[in-house]
C-alpha positions as CSV (number, residue, x, y, z in Angstrom):
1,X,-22.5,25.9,2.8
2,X,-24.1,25.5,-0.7
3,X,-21.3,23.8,-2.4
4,X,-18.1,22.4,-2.0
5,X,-15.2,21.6,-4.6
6,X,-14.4,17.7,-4.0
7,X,-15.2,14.2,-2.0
8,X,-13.2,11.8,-2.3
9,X,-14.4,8.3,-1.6
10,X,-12.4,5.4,0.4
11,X,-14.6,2.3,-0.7
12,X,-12.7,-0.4,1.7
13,X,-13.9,-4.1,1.6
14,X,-16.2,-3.4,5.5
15,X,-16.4,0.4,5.4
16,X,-16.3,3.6,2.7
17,X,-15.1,7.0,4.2
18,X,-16.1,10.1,2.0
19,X,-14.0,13.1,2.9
20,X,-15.3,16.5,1.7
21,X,-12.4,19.3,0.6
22,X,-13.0,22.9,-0.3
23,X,-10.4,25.3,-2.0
24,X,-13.1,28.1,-2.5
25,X,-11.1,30.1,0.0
26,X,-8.0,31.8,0.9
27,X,-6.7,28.1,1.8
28,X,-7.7,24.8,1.1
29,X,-9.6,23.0,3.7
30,X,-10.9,19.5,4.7
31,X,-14.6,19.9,5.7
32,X,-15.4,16.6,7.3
33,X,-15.7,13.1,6.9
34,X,-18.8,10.5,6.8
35,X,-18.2,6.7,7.2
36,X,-21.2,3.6,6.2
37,X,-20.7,0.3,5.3
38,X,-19.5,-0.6,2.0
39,X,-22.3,-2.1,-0.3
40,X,-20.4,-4.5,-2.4
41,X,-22.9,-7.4,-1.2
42,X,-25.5,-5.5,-2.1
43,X,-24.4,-5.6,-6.0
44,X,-23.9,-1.8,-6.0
45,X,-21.0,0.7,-4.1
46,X,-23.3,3.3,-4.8
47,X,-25.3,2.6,-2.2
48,X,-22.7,2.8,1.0
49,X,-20.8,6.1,-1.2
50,X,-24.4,7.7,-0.8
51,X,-25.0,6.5,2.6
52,X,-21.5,7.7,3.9
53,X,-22.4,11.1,2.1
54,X,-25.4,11.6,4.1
55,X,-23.5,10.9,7.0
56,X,-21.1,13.7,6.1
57,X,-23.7,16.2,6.1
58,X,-25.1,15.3,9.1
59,X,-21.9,15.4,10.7
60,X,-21.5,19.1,9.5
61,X,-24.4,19.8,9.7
62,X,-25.4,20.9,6.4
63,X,-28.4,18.9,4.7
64,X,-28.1,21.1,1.1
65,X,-24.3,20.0,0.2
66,X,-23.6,19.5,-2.9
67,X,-20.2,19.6,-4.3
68,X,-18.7,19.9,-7.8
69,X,-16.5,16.5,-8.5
70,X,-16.2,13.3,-6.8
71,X,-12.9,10.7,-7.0
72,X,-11.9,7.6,-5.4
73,X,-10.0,4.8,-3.7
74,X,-10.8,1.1,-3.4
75,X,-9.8,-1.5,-1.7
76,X,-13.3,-3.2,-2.0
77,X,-13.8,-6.8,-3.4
78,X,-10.1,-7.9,-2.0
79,X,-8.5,-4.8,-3.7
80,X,-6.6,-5.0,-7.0
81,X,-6.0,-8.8,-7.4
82,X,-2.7,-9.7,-9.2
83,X,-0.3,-12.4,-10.3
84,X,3.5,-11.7,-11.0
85,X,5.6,-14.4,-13.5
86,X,9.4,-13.2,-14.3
87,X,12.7,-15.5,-14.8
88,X,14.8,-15.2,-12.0
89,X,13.8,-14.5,-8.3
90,X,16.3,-12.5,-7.4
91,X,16.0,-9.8,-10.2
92,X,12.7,-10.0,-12.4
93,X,10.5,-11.2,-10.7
94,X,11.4,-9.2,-7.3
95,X,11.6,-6.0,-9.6
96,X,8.4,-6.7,-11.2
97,X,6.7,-7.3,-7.4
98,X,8.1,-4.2,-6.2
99,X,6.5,-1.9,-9.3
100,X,3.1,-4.1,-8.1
101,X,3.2,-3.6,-4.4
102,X,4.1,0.3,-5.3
103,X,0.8,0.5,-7.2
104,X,-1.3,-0.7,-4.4
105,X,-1.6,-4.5,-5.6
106,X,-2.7,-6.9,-3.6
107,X,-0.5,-10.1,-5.1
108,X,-1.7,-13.7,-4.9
109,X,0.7,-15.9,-6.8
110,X,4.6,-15.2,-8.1
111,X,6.4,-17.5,-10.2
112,X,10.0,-17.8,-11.5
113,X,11.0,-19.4,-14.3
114,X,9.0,-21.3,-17.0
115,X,5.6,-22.0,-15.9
116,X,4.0,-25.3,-14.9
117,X,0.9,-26.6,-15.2
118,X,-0.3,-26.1,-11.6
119,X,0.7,-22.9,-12.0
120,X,-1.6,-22.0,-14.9
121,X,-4.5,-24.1,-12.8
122,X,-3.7,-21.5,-9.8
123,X,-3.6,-18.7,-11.8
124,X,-6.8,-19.6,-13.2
125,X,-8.8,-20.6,-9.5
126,X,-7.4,-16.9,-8.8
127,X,-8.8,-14.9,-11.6
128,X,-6.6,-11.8,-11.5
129,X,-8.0,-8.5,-12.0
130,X,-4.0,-8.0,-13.9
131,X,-1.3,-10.2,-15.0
132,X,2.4,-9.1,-14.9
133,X,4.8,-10.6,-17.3
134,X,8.7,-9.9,-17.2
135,X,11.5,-11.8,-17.7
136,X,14.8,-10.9,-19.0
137,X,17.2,-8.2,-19.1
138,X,17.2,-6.2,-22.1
139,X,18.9,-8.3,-24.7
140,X,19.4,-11.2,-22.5
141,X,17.6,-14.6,-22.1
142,X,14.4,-14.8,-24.6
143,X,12.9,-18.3,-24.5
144,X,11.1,-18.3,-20.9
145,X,9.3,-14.9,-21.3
146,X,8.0,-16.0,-24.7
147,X,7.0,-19.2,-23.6
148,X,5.0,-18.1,-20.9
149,X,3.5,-15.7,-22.6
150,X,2.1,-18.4,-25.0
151,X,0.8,-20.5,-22.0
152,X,-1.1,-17.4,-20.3
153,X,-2.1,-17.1,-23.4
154,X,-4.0,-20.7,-23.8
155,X,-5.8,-19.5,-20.1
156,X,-9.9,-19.0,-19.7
157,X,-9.2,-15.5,-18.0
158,X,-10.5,-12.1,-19.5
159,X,-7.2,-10.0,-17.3
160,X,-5.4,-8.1,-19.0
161,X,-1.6,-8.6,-19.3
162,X,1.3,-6.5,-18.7
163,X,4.9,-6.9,-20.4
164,X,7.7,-5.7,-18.6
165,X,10.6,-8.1,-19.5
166,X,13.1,-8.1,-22.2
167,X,12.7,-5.7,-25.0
168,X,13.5,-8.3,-27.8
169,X,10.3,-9.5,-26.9
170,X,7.7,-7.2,-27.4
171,X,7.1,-7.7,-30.7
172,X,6.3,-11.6,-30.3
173,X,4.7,-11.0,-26.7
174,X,2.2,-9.2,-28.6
175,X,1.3,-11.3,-31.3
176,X,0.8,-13.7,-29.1
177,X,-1.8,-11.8,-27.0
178,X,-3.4,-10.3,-30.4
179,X,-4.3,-13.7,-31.2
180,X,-5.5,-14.9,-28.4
181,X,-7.3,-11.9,-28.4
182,X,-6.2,-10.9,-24.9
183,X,-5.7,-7.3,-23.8
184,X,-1.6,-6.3,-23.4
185,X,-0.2,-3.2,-22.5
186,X,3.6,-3.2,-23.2
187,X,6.1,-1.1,-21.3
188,X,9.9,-0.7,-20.4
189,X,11.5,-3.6,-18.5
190,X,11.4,-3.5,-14.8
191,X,14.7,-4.9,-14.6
192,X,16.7,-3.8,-18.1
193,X,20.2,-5.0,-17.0
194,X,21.7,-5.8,-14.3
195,X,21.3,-4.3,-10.8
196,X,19.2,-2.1,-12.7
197,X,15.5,-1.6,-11.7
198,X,13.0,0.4,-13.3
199,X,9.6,0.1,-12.0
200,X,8.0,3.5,-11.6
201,X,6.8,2.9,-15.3
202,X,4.9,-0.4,-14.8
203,X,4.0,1.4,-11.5
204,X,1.9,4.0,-13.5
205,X,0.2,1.6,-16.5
206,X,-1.1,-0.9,-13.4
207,X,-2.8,2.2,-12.0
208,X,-4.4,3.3,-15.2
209,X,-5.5,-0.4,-16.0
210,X,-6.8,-0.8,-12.7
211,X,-9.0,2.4,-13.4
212,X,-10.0,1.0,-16.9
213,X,-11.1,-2.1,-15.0
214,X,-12.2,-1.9,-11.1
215,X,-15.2,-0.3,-12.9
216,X,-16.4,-4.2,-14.3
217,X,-15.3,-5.6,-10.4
218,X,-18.4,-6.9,-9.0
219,X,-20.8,-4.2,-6.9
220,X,-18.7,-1.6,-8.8
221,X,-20.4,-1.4,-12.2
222,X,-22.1,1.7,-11.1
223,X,-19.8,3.9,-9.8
224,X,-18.9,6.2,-12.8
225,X,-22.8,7.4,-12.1
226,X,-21.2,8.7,-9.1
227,X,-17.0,9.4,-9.7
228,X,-16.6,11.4,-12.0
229,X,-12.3,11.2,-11.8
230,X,-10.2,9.3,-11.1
231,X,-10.6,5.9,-8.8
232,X,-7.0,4.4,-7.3
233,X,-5.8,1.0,-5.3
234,X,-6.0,2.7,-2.2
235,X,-2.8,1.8,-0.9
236,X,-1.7,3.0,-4.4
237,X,-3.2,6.4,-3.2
238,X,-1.3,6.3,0.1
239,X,2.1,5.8,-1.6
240,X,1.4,8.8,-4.1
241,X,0.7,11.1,-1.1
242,X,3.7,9.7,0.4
243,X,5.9,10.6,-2.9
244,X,4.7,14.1,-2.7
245,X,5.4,14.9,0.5
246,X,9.3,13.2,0.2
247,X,9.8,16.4,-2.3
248,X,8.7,18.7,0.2
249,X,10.4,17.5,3.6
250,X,12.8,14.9,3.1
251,X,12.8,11.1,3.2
252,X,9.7,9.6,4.5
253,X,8.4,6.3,6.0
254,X,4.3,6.0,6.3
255,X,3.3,3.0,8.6
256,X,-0.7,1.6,8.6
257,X,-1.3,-1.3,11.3
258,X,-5.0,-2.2,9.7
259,X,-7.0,-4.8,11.4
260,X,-6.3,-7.1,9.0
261,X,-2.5,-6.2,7.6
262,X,0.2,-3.7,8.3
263,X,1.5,-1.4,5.1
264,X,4.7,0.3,5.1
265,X,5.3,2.9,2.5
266,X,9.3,4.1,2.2
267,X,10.3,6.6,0.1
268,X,14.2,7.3,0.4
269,X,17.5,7.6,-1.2
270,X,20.0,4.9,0.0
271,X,22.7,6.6,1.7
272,X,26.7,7.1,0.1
273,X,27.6,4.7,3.0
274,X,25.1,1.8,2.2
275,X,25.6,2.2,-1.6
276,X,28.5,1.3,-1.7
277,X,28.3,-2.1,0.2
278,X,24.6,-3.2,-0.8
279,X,24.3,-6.7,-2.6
280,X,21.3,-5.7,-4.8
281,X,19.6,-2.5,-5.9
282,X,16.6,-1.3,-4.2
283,X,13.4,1.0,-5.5
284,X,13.6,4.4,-4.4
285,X,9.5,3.8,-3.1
286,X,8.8,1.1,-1.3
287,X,5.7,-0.9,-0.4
288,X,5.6,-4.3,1.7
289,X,2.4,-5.3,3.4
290,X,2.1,-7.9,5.9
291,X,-0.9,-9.9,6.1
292,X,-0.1,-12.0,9.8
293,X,0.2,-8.5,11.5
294,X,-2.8,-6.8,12.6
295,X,-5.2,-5.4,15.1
296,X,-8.5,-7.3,14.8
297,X,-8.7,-9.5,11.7
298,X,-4.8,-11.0,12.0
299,X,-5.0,-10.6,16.2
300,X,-4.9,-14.5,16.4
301,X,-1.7,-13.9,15.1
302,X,-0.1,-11.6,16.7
303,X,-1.2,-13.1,20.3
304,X,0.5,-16.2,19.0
305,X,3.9,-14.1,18.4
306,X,3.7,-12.5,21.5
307,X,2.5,-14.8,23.6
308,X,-0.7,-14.7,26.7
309,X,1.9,-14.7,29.5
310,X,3.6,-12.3,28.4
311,X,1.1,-9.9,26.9
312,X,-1.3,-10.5,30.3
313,X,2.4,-9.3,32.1
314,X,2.8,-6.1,30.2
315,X,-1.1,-5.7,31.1
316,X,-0.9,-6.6,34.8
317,X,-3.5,-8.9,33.9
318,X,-4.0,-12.9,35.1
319,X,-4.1,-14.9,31.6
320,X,-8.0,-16.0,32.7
321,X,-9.0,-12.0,32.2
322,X,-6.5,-11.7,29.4
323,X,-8.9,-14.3,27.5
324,X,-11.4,-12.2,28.0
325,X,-10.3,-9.3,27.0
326,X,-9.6,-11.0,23.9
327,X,-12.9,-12.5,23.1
328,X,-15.1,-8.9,23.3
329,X,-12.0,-7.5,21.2
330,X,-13.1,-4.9,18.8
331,X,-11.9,-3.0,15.5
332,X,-12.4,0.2,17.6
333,X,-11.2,-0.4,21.2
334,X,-13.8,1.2,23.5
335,X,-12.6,0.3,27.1
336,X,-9.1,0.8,29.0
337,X,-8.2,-3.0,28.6
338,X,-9.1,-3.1,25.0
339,X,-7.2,0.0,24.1
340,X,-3.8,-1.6,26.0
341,X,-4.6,-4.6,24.5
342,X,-4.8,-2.8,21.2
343,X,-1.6,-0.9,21.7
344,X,0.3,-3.6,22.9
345,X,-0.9,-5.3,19.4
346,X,-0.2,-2.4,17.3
347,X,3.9,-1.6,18.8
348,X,5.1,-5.9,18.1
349,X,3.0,-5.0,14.6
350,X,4.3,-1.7,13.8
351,X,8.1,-2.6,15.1
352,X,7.8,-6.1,13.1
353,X,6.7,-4.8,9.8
354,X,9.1,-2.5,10.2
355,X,12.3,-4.5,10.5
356,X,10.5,-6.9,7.7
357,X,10.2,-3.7,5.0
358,X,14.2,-2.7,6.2
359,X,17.3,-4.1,5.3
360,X,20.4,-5.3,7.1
361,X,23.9,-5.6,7.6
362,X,25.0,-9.3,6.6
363,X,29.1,-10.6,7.3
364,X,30.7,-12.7,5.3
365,X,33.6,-14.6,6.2
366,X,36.1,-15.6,3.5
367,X,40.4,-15.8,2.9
368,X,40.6,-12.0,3.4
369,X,38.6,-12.5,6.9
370,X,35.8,-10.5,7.4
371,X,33.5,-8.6,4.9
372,X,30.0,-6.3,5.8
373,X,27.5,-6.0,3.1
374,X,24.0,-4.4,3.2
375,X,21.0,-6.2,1.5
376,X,17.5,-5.1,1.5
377,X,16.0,-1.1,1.5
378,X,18.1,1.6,3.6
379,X,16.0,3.3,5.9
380,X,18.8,5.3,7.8
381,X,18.6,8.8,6.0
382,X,14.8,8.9,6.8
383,X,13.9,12.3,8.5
384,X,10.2,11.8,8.9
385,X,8.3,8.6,10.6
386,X,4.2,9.3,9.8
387,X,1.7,6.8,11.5
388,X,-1.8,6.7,9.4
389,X,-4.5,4.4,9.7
390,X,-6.9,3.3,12.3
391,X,-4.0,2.2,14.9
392,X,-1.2,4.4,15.0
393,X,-3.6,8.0,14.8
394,X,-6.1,7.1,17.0
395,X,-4.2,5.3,19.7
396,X,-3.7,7.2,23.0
397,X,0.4,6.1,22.7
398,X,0.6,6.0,18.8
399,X,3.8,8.7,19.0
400,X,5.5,6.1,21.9
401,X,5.3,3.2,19.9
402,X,6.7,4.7,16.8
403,X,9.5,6.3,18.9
404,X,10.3,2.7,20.1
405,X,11.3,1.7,16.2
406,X,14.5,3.2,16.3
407,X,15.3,1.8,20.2
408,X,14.5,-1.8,18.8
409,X,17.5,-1.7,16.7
410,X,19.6,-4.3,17.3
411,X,22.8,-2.7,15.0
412,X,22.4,-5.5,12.6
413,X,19.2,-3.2,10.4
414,X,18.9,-0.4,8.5
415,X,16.0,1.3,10.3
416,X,15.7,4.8,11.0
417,X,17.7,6.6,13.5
418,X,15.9,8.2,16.6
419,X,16.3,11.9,14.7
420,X,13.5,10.6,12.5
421,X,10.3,13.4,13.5
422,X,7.4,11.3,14.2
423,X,4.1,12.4,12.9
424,X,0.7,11.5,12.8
425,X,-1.8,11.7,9.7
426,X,-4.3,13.4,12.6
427,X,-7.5,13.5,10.3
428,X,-6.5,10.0,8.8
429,X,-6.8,11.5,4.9
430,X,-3.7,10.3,3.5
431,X,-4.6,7.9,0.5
432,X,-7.4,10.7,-0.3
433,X,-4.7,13.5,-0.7
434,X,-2.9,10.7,-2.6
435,X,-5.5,10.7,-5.4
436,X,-6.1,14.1,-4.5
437,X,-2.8,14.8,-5.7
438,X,-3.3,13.4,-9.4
439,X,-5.5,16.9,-9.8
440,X,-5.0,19.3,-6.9
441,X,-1.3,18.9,-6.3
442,X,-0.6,22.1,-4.1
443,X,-4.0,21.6,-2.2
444,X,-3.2,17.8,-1.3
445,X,0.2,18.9,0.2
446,X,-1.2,21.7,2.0
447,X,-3.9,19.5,3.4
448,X,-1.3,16.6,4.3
449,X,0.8,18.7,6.3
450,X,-2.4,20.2,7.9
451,X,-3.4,16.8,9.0
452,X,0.3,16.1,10.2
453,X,1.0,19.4,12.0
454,X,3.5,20.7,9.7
455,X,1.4,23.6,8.7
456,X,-1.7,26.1,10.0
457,X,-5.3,25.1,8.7
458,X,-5.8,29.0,7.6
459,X,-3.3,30.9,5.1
460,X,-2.8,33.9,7.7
C-alpha cells in the first residue's frame, strides 16, 4: 500500500493511538492501529504521534505509508480544562455544565450565584483552558451575570470566556471583556426561559475554541506540523460519533469504564410517558463522567465500594490472595485472576455510572395523597447499549455485564429496558469516527457500524 486517505490521532494523557482509514475503494475501510506513549513530558506530541505511526506500519506491515490528511483527539495535559459560573443551580448553571460535559470538558470548579473571592483565587490556581459565563433567562435577572463578568474580568488568566446567559447582557458582557482585553465569544443562552435548555450551541463554540487553543497547551505547540484538520476533546469526539449513529439506529447509550473514570454518552428522546411527569427538562445528549469509578487509576475506589470480602467471594478467592491480586493489578489484565478481578471492577463501574447518568421515579406525598414524578435523563426508549473503551471491548464478559444493567433495576430508575441490543465498539474507534465525522460523514457511520457488527467490512 503506497498511500492511504486519513489517520486520525488519539493523543491521551499515558498513550496516543493513530488509526489509519482508507476510502480508496469500493468501501471504506479501517487499516490498523499503532499505540506509543504520549510525549507531552517530552515538550512535544509530535514525538509519541510519530512513534505510534511507526508502530502502525509495522503492525501492517507496510514501511512506505504515507497517507494524505491527519486529524485528532486529545485528552492529553488533563484534557480540556474548564470552569462553569451561572445564577441558579438548578437551571443555569446545570444547563451551562451539561453543553460543557457534551463537548468533552473536563470541569474543575462550578459556581452559583455572585462570585466570592475564593472563588476567583480557585479559579485562578486552576488556570482554565475556557471559562463559561451564563446567568439569566432571557430578559430575566441582570445584575449577577454582569457582576461577575466584571470580576473574571479583574483575573491574571489569558482563557478565553464564553457568554451564554441572558441576552440583555451581551452588549455590557462585552465591553467588559474588550477592556480588559480578554477574548469572548458570545452565543445564545443555555437556559433562555424557563424549563428551557439550549446547549447544543455553546456545545459547538467550546469545540472550536478548544481547537483555536489546545494548539498553545503545553507539549502541543507543534502539532499543526503534523494535523492538518481538525483536533477535538476526545470525549467530545465520542459523543459526535454517538449523535450520528442515534440518526441511523435509534436511541443510543455509549458506556467507557477507563482506568481512571467511567463516561457515559446518552443520546435519546424522553418518552410521552416520562414527559409528562418530569420535574425539570433534560438535554437530548448527554455526558456525565465519573472520576471514583474505574479500572486501574480509581481501583482503590471501587475495592472500597465493593468491598475485599466480598469481591474475594465472587472470586473464590481467600482475602490474603485477593491482596495480591490487587497489588500486581494492571491497565491490561494479563492473567485469569486479573481479568475477573478486572471484570468484577468494570460491572459495579459500568452498573454505577449508569444509574448515576439515569434518572428516577421520585413520590411525593401531599393533601391529594400520593404523586410520581420523574427527575433526571430518561433512558427507557433506548434501543441500543454500545460498550467502548479499554474495559467493556476487550473484556472476555463485556456483553454479560452490560446485559446486567437493565436486571439491576430496582423500578425506582429510568434505565434501559432489557430489549436494549448490546453492542461492542469491536476495533475500539469510536471518538476517531467522531471527528471523523466532521469531514467524512457516510464513511465514519459505515466504519462505526463495522466495528459494532451492524454492517459487513466489504460493500458486496
Amino acid at each position: 500500500m503506497a498511500k492511504i486517505n486519513l489517520l486520525v490521532a488519539e493523543i491521551g494523557s499515558t498513550t496516543t493511538v493513530v488509526n489509519a482509514f482508507d476510502f480508496a475503494g469500493p468501501c471504506p475501510k479501517f487499516v490498523g492501529q499503532g499505540q506509543a506513549f504520549t510525549s507531552v513530558e517530552q515538550g512535544d506530541v509530535n514525538v509519541g504521534i510519530n512513534q505510534a505511526i511507526e508502530a502502525l506500519k509495522e503492525s501492517i506491515g507496510d514501511q512506505d505509508l504515507e497517507y494524505d490528511h491527519l486529524i485528532a483527539t486529545s485528552s492529553a495535559a488533563g484534557g480540556l480544562k474548564m470552569t462553569v459560573h451561572g445564577l441558579v443551580y438548578d437551571m443555569t448553571v446545570r444547563a451551562a455544565k451539561e453543553a460543557a460535559l457534551g463537548a468533552g470538558a473536563n470541569i474543575k470548579f462550578i459556581t452559583a450565584g455572585k462570585l466570592r473571592r475564593t472563588d476567583l483565587k480557585r479559579i485562578e490556581n486552576i488556570q482554565p483552558n475556557i471559562i463559561l459565563l451564563a446567568g439569566g433567562v432571557d430578559y430575566g435577572e441582570r445584575d449577577t451575570a454582569i457582576e461577575n463578568a466584571e470580576k473574571l474580568a479583574s483575573l491574571d488568566i489569558h482563557a478565553p470566556i464564553i457568554y451564554a446567559g441572558n441576552i440583555e447582557n451581551q452588549d455590557e458582557v462585552k465591553l467588559i471583556f474588550e477592556e480588559a482585553g480578554m477574548e469572548l465569544y458570545i452565543v445564545e443562552n443555555v437556559y433562555p426561559q424557563i424549563d428551557s435548555l439550549n446547549i447544543e450551541p455553546t456545545r459547538a463554540i467550546i469545540q472550536k475554541v478548544f481547537e483555536r487553543h489546545i494548539i498553545h497547551a503545553p507539549g502541543m505547540e507543534k502539532v499543526t506540523e503534523l494535523v492538518d484538520g481538525s483536533i477535538m476533546p476526545t470525549p467530545g469526539a465520542v459523543m459526535e460519533a454517538v449523535k450520528l449513529l442515534q440518526k441511523d439506529i435509534g436511541d443510543v447509550v455509549a458506556i467507557d469504564v477507563g482506568g481512571a473514570t467511567t463516561d457515559v454518552h446518552s443520546v435519546a428522546e424522553t418518552s410521552d410517558e416520562i414527559s409528562r411527569i418530569q420535574v425539570a427538562p433534560e438535554p437530548f445528549a448527554k455526558r456525565s463522567v465519573e472520576g471514583d469509578l474505574g479500572c486501574y487509576v480509581s481501583m482503590p475506589n471501587v475495592v472500597d465500594f465493593l468491598g475485599k470480602e466480598d469481591i474475594a467471594k465472587k472470586m473464590g478467592i481467600s482475602e490474603e490472595e485477593l491482596e495480591e491480586v490487587i497489588e500486581n493489578h494492571l491497565p491490561i489484565p494479563k492473567t485469569e485472576k486479573d481479568i475477573q478481578f478486572s471484570e468484577i471492577l468494570a460491572e459495579y463501574a459500568t452498573i454505577t455510572a449508569m444509574k448515576r447518568h439515569a434518572g428516577h421515579y421520585r413520590n411525593l406525598f401531599g393533601g391529594e395523597g400520593k404523586k410520581t414524578l420523574a427527575e433526571g435523563k430518561d433512558l427507557t426508549q433506548v434501543q441500543n447499549i454500545i460498550g467502548t473503551g479499554g474495559a467493556l471491548t476487550r473484556l472476555p464478559h463485556r456483553i454479560e455485564i452490560m446485559e446486567k444493567i437493565a436486571k439491576s433495576n430496582s423500578g425506582n430508575e429510568l434505565l434501559p429496558t432489557a430489549e436494549a441490543k448490546i453492542l461492542v465498539d469491536n476495533d475500539y474507534i469510536m471518538a476517531s469516527l467522531g471527528v471523523m465525522s466532521r469531514h467524512y460523514p457516510e464513511e465514519a457511520l459505515h466504519l462505526l457500524k463495522v466495528s459494532l457488527g451492524l454492517e459487513k467490512d466489504d460493500c458486496e
